[in-house]
PyMOL Python script that loads the backbone (N, CA, C, O; Angstrom):
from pymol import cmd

cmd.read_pdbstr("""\
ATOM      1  N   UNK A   1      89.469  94.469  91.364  1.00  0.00           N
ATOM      2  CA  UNK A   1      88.484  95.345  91.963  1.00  0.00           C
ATOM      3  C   UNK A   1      87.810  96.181  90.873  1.00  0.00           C
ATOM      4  O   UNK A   1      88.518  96.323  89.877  1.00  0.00           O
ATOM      5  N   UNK A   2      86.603  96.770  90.825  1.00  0.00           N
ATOM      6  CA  UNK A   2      86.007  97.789  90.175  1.00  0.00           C
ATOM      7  C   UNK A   2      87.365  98.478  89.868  1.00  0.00           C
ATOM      8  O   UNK A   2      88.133  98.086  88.990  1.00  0.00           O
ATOM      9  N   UNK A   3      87.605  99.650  90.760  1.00  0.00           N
ATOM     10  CA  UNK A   3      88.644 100.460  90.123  1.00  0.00           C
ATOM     11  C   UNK A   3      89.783 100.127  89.389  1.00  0.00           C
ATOM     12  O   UNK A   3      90.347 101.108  88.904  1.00  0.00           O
ATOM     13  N   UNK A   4      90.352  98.921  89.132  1.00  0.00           N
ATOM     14  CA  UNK A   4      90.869  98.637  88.472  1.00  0.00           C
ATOM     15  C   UNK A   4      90.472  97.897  87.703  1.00  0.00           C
ATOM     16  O   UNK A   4      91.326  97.825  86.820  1.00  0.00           O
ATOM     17  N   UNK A   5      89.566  97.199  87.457  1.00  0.00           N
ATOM     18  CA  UNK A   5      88.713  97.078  85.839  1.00  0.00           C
ATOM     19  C   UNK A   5      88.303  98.232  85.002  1.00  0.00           C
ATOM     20  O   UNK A   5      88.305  98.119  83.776  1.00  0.00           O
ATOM     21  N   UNK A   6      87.918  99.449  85.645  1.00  0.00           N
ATOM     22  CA  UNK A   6      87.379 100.538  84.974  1.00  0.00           C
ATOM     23  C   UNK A   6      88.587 101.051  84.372  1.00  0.00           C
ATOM     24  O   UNK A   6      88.396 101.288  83.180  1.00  0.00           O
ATOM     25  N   UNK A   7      89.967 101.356  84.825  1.00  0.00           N
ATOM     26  CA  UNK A   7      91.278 101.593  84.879  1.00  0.00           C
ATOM     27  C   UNK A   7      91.209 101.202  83.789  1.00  0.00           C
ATOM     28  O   UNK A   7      91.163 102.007  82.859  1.00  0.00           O
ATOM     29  N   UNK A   8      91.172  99.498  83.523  1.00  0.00           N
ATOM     30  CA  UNK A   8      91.881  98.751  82.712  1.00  0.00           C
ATOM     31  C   UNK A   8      90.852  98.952  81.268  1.00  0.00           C
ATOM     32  O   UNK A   8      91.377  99.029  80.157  1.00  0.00           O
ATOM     33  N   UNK A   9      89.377  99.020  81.448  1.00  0.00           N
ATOM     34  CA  UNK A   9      88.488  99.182  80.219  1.00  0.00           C
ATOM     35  C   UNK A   9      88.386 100.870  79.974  1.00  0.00           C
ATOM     36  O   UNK A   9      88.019 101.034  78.811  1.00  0.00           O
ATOM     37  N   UNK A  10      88.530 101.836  80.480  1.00  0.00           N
ATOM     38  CA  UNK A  10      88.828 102.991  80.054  1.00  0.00           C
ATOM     39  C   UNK A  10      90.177 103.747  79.685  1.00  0.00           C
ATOM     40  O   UNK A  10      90.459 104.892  79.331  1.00  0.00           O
ATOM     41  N   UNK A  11      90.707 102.862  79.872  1.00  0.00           N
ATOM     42  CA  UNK A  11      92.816 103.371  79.705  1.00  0.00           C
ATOM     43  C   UNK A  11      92.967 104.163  80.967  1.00  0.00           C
ATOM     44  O   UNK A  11      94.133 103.915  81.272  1.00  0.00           O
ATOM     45  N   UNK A  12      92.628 104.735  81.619  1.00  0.00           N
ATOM     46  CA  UNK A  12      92.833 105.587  82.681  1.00  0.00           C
ATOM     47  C   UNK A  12      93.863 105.168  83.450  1.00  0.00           C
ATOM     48  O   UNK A  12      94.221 103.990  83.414  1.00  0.00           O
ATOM     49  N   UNK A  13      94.609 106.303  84.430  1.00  0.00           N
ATOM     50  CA  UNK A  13      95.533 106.273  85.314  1.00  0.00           C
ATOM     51  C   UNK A  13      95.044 105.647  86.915  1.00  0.00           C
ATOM     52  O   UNK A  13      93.953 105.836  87.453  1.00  0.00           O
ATOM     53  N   UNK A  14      96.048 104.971  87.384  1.00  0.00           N
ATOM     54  CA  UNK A  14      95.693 104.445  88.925  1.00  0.00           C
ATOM     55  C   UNK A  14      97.182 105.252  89.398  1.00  0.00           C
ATOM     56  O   UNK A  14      98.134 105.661  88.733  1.00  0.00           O
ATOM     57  N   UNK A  15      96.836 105.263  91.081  1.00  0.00           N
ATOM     58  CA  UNK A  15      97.611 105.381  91.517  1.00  0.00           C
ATOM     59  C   UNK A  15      97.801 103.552  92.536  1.00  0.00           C
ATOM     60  O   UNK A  15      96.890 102.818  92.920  1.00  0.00           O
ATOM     61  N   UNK A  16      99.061 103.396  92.653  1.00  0.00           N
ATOM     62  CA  UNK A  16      99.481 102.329  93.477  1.00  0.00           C
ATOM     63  C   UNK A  16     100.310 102.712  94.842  1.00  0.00           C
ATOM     64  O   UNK A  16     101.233 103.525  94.898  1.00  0.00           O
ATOM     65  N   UNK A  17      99.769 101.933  95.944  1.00  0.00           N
ATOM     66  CA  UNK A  17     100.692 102.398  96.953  1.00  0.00           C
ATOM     67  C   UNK A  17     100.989 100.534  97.663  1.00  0.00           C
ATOM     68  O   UNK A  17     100.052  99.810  98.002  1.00  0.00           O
ATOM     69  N   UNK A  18     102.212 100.192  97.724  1.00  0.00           N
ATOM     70  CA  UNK A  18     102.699  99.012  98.311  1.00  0.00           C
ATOM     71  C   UNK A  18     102.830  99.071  99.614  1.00  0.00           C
ATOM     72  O   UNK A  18     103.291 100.177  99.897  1.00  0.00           O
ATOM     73  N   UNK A  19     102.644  98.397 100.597  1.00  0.00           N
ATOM     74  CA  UNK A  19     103.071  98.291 101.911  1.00  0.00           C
ATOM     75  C   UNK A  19     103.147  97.378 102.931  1.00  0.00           C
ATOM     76  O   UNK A  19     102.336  96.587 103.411  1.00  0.00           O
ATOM     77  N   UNK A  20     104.668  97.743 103.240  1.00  0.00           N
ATOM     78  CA  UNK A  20     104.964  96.243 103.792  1.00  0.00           C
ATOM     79  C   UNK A  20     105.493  96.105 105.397  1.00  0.00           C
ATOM     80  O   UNK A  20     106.564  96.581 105.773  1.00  0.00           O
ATOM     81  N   UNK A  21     104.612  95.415 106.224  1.00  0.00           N
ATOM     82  CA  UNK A  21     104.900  96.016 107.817  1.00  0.00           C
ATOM     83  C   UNK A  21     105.917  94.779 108.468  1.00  0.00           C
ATOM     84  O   UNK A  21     105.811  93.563 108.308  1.00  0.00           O
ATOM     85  N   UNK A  22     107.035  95.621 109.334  1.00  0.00           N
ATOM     86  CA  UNK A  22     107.328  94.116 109.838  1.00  0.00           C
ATOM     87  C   UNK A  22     106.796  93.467 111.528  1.00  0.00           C
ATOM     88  O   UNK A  22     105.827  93.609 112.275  1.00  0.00           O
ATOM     89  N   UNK A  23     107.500  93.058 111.524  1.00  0.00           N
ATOM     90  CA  UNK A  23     106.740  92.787 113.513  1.00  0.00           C
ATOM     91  C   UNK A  23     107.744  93.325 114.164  1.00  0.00           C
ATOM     92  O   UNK A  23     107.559  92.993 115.335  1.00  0.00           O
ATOM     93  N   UNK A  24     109.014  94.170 114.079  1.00  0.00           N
ATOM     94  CA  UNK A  24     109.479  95.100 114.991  1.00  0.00           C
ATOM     95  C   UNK A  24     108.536  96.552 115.316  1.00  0.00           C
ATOM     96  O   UNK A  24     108.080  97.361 114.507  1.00  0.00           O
ATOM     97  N   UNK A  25     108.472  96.536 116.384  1.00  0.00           N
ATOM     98  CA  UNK A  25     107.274  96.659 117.443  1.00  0.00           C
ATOM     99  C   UNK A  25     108.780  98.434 117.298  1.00  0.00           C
ATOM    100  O   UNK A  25     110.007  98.428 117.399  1.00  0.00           O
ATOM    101  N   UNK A  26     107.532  99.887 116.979  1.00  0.00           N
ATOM    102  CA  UNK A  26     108.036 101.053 117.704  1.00  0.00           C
ATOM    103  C   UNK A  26     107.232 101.456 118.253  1.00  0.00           C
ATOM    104  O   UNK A  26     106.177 100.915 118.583  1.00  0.00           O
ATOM    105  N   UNK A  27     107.630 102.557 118.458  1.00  0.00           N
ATOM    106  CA  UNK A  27     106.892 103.576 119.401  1.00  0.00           C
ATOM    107  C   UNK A  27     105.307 104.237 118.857  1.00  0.00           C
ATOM    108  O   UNK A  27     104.212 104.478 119.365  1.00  0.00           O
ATOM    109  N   UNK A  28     106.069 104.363 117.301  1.00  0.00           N
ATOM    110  CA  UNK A  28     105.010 104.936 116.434  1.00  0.00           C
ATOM    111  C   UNK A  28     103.987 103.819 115.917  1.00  0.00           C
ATOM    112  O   UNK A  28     102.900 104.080 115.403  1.00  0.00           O
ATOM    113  N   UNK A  29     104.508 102.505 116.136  1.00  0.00           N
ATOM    114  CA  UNK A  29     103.759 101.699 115.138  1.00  0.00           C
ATOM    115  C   UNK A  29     104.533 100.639 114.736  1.00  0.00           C
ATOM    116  O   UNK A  29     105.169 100.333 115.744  1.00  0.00           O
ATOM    117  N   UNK A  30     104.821  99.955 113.906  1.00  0.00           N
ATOM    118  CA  UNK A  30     105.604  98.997 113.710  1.00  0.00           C
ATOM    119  C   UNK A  30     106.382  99.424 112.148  1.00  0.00           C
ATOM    120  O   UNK A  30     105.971 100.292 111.378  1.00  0.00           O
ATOM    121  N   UNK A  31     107.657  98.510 111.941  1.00  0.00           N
ATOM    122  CA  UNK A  31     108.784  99.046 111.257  1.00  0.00           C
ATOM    123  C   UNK A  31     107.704  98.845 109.446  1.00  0.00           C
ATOM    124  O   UNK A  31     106.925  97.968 109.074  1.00  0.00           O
ATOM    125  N   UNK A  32     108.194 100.093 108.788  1.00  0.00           N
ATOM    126  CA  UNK A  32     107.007  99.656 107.364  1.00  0.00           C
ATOM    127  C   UNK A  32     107.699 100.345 106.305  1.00  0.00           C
ATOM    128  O   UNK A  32     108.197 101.461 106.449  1.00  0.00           O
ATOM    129  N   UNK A  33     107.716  99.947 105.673  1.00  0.00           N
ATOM    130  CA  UNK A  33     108.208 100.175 103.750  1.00  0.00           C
ATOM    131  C   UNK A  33     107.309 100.166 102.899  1.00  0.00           C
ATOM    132  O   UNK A  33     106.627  99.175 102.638  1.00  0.00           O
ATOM    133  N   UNK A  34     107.168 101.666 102.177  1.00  0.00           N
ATOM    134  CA  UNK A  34     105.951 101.991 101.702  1.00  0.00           C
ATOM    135  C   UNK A  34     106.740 102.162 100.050  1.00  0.00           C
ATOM    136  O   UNK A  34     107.780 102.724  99.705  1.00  0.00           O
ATOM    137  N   UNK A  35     105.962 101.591  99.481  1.00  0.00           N
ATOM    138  CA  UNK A  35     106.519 102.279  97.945  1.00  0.00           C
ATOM    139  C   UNK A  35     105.157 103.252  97.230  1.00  0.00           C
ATOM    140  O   UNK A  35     104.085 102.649  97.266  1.00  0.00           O
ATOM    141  N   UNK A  36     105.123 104.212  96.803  1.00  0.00           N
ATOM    142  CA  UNK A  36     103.844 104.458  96.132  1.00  0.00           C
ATOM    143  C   UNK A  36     104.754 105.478  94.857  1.00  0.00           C
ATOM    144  O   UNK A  36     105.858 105.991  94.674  1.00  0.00           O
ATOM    145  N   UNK A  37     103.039 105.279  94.017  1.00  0.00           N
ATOM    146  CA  UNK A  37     103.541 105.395  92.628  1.00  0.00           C
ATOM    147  C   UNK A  37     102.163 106.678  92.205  1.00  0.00           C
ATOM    148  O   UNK A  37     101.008 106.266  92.313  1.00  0.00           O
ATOM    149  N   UNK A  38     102.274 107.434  91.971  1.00  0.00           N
ATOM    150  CA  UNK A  38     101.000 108.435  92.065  1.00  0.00           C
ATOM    151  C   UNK A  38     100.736 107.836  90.796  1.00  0.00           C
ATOM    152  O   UNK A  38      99.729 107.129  90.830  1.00  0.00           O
ATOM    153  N   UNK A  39     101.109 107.869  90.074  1.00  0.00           N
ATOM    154  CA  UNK A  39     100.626 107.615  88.270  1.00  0.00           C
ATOM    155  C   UNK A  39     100.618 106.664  87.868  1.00  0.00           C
ATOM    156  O   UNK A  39     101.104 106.233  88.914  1.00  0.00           O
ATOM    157  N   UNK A  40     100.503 105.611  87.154  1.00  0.00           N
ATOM    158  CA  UNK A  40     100.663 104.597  86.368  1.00  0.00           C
ATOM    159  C   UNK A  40      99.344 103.834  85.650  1.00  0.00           C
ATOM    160  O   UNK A  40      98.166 103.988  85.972  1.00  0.00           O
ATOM    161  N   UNK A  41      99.735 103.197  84.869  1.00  0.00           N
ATOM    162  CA  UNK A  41      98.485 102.812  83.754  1.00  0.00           C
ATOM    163  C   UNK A  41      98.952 101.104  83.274  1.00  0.00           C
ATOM    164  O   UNK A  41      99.897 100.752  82.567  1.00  0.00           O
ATOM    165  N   UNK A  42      98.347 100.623  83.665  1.00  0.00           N
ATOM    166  CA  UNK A  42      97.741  99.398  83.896  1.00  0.00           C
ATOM    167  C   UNK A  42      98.224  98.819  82.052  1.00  0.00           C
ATOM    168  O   UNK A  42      97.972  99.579  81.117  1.00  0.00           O
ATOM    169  N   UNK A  43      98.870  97.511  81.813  1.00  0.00           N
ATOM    170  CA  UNK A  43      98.938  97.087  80.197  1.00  0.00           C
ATOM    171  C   UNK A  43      98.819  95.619  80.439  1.00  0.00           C
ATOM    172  O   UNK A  43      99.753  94.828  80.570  1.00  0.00           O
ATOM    173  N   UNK A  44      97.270  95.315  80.488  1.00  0.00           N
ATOM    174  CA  UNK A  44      96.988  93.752  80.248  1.00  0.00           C
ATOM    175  C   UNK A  44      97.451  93.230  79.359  1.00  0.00           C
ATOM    176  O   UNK A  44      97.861  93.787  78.341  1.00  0.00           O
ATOM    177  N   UNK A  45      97.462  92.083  79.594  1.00  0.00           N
ATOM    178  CA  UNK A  45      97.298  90.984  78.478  1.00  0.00           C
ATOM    179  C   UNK A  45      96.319  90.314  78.372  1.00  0.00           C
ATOM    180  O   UNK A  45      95.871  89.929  79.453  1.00  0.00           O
ATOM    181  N   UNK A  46      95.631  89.915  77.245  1.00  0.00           N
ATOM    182  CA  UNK A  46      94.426  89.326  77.065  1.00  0.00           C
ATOM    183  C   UNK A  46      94.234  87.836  77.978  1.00  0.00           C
ATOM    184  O   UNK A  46      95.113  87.044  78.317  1.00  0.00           O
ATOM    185  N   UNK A  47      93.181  87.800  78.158  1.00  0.00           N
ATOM    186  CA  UNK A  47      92.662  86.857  79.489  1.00  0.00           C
ATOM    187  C   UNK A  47      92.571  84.967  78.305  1.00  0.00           C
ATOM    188  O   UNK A  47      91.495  84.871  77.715  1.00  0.00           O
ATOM    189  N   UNK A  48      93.143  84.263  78.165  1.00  0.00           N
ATOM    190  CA  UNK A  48      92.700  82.924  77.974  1.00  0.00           C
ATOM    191  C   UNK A  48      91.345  82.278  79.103  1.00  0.00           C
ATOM    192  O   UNK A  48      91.454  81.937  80.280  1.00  0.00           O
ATOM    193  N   UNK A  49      90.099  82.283  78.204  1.00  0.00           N
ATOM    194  CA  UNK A  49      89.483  81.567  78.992  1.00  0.00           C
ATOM    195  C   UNK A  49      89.520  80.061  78.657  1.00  0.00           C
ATOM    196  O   UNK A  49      89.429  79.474  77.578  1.00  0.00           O
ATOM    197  N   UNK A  50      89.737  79.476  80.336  1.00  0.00           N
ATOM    198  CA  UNK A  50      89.836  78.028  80.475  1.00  0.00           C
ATOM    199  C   UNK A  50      88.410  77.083  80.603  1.00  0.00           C
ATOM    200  O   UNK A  50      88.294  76.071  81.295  1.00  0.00           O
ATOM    201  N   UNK A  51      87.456  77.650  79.816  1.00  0.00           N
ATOM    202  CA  UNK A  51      86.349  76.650  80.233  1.00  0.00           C
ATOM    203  C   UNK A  51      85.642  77.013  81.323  1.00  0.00           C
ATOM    204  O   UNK A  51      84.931  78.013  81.420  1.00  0.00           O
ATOM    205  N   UNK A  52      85.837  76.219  82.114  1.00  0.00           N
ATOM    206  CA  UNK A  52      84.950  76.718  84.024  1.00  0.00           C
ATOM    207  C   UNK A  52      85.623  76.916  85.090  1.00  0.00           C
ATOM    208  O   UNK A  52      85.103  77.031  86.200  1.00  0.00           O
ATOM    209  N   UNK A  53      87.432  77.005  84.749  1.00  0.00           N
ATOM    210  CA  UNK A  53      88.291  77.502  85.397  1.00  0.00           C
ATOM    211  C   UNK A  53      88.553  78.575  85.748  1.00  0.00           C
ATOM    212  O   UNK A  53      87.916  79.415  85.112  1.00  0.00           O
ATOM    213  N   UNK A  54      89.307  79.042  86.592  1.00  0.00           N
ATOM    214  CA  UNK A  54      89.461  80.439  87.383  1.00  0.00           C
ATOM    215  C   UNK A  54      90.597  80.457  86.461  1.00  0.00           C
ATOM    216  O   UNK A  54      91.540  79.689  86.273  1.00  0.00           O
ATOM    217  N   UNK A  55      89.961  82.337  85.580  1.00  0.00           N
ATOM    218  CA  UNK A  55      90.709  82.587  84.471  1.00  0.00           C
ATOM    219  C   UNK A  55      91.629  83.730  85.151  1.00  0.00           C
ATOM    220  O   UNK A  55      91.246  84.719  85.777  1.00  0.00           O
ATOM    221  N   UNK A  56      93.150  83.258  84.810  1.00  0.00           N
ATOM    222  CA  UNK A  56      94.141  84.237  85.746  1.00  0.00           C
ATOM    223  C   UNK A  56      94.854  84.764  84.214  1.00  0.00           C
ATOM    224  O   UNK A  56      94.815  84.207  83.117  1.00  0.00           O
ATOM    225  N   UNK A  57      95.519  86.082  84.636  1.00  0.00           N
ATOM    226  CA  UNK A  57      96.142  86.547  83.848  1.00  0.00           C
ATOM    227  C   UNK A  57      97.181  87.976  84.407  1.00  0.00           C
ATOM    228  O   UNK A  57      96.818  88.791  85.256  1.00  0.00           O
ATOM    229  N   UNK A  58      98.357  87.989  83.764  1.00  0.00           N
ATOM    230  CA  UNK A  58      99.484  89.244  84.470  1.00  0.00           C
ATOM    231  C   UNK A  58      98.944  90.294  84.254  1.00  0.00           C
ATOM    232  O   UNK A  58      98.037  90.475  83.442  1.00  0.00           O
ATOM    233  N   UNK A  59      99.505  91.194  85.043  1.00  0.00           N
ATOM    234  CA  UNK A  59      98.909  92.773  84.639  1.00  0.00           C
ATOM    235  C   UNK A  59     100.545  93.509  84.874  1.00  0.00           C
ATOM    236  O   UNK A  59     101.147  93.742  85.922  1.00  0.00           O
ATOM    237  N   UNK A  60     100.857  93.695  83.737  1.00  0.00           N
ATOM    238  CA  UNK A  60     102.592  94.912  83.702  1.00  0.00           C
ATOM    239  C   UNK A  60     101.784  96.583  83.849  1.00  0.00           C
ATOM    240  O   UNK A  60     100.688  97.100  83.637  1.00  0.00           O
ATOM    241  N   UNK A  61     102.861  96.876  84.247  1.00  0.00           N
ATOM    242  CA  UNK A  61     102.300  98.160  84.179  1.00  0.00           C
ATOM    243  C   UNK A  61     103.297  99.587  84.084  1.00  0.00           C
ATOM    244  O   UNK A  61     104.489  99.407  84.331  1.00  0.00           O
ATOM    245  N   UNK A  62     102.993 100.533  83.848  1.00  0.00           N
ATOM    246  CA  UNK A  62     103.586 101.267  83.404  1.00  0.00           C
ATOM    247  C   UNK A  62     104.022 102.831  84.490  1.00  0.00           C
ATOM    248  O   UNK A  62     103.182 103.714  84.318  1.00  0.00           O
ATOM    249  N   UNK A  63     105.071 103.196  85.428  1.00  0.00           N
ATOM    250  CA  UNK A  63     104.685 104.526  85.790  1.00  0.00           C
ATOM    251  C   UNK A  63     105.246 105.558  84.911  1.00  0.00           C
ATOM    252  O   UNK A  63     106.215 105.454  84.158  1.00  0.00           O
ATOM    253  N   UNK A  64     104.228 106.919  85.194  1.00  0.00           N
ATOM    254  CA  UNK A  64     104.034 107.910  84.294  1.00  0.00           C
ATOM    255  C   UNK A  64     104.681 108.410  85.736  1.00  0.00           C
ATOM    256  O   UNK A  64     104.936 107.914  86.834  1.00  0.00           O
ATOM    257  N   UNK A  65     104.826 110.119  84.848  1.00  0.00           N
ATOM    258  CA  UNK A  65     105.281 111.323  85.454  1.00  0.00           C
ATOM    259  C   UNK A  65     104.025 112.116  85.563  1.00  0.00           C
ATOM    260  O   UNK A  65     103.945 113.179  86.179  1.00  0.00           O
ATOM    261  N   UNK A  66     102.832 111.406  84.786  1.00  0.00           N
ATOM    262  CA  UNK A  66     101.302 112.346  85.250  1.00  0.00           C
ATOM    263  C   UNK A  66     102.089 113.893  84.461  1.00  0.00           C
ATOM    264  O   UNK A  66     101.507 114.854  84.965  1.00  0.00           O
ATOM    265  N   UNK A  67     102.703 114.177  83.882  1.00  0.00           N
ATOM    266  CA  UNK A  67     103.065 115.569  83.317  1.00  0.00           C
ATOM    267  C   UNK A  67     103.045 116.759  84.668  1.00  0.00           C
ATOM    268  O   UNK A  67     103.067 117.975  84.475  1.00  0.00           O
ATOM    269  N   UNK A  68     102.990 115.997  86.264  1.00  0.00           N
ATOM    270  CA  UNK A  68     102.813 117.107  86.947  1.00  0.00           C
ATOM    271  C   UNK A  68     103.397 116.736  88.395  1.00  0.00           C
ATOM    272  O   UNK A  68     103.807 117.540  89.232  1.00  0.00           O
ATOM    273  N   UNK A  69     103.346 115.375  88.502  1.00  0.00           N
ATOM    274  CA  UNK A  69     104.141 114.526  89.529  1.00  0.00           C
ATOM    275  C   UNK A  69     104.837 115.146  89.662  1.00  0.00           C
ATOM    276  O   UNK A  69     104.939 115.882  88.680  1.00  0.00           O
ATOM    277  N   UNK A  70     105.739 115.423  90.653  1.00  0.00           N
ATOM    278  CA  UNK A  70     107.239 115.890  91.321  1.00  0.00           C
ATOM    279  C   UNK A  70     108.070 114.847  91.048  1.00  0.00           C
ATOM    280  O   UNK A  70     109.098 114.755  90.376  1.00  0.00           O
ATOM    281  N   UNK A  71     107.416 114.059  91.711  1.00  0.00           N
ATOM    282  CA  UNK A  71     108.238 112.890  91.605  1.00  0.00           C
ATOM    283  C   UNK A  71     107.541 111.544  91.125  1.00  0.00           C
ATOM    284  O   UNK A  71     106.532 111.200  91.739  1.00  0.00           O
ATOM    285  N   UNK A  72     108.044 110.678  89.973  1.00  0.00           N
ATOM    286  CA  UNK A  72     106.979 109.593  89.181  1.00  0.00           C
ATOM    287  C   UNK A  72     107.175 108.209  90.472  1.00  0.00           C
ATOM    288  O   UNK A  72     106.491 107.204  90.276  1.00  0.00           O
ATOM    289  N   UNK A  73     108.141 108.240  91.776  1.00  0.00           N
ATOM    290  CA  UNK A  73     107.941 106.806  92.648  1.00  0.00           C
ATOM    291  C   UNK A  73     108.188 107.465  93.755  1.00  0.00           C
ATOM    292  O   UNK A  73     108.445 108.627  93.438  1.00  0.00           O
ATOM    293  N   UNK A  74     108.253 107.288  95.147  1.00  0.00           N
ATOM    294  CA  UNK A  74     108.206 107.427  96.047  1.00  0.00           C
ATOM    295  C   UNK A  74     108.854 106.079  97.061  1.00  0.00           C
ATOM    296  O   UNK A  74     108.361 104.952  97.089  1.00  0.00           O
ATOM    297  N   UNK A  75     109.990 106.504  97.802  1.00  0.00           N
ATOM    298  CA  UNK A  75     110.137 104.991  98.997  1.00  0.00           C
ATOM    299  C   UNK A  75     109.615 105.894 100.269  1.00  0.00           C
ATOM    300  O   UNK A  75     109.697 107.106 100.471  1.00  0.00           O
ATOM    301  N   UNK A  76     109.177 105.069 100.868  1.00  0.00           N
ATOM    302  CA  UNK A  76     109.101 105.253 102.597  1.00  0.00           C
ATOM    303  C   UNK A  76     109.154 104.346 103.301  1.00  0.00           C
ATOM    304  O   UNK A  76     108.592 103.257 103.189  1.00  0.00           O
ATOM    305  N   UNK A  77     110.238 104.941 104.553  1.00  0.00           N
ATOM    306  CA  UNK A  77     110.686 104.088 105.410  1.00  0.00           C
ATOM    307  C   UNK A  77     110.846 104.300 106.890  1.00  0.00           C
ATOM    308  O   UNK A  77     111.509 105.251 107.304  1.00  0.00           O
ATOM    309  N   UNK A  78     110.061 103.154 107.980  1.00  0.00           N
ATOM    310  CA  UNK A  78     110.182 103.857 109.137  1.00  0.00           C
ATOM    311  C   UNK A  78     110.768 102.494 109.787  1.00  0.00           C
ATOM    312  O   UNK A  78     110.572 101.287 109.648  1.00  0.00           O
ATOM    313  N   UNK A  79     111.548 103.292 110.530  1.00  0.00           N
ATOM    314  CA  UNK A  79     112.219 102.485 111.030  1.00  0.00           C
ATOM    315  C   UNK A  79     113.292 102.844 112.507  1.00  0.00           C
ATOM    316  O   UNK A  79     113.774 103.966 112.668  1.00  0.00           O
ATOM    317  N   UNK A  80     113.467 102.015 113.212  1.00  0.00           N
ATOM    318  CA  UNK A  80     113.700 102.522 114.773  1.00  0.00           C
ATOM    319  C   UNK A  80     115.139 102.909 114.600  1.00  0.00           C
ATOM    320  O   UNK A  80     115.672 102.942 115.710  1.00  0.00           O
ATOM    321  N   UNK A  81     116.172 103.287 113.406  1.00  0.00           N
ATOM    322  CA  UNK A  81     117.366 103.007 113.214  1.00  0.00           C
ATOM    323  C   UNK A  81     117.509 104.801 113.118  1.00  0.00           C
ATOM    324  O   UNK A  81     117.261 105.513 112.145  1.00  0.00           O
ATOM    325  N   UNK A  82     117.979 105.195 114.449  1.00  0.00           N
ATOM    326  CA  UNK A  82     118.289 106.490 114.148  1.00  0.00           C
ATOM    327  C   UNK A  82     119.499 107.247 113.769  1.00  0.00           C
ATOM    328  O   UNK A  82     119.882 108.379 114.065  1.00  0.00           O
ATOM    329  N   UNK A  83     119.994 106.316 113.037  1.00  0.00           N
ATOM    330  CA  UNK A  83     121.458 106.917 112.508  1.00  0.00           C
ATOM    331  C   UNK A  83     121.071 107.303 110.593  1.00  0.00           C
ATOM    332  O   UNK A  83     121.817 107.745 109.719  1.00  0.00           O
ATOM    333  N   UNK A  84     119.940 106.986 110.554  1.00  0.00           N
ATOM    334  CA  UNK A  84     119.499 107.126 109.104  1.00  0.00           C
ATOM    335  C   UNK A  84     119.603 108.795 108.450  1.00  0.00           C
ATOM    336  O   UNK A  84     119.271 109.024 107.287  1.00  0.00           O
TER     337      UNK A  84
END
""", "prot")
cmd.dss("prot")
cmd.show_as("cartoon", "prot")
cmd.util.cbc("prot")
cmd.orient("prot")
């Protein structure tokens, strides 16, 4: 996406948030596992271009503490299990 090309050509920080829903059906919504990461900074690896092929390449990445984060990861979890 834009924001993460600009990320990746200016060094700048992204934030990431993962989320993963299942099909147990609640009240609120359905059961979901959220990971988010307020900080982190993106460390490509250079792209091999293949000619006229769809040029793929990994992206590792790094989380920071942002020098102000509380906390550098975050889990969230909802779920119908009320003994948690």
């Amino acid at each position: 996406s834009d924001v993460c090309s600009s990320a990746l050509f200016n060094d700048t920080d992204l934030s990431l948030v993962l989320t993963f829903t299942s099909g147990e059906a609640l009240s609120t919504g359905f059961a979901t596992l959220q990971v988010a990461i307020p900080v982190c900074r993106l460390e490509p690896e250079t792209p091999n271009v293949n000619g006229s092929e769809v040029i793929e390449t990994d992206y590792n990445f790094s989380v920071l503490d942002g020098l102000s984060a509380t906390q550098p990861l975050w889990v969230i979890i909802r779920t119908a299990d009320t003994a948690l």
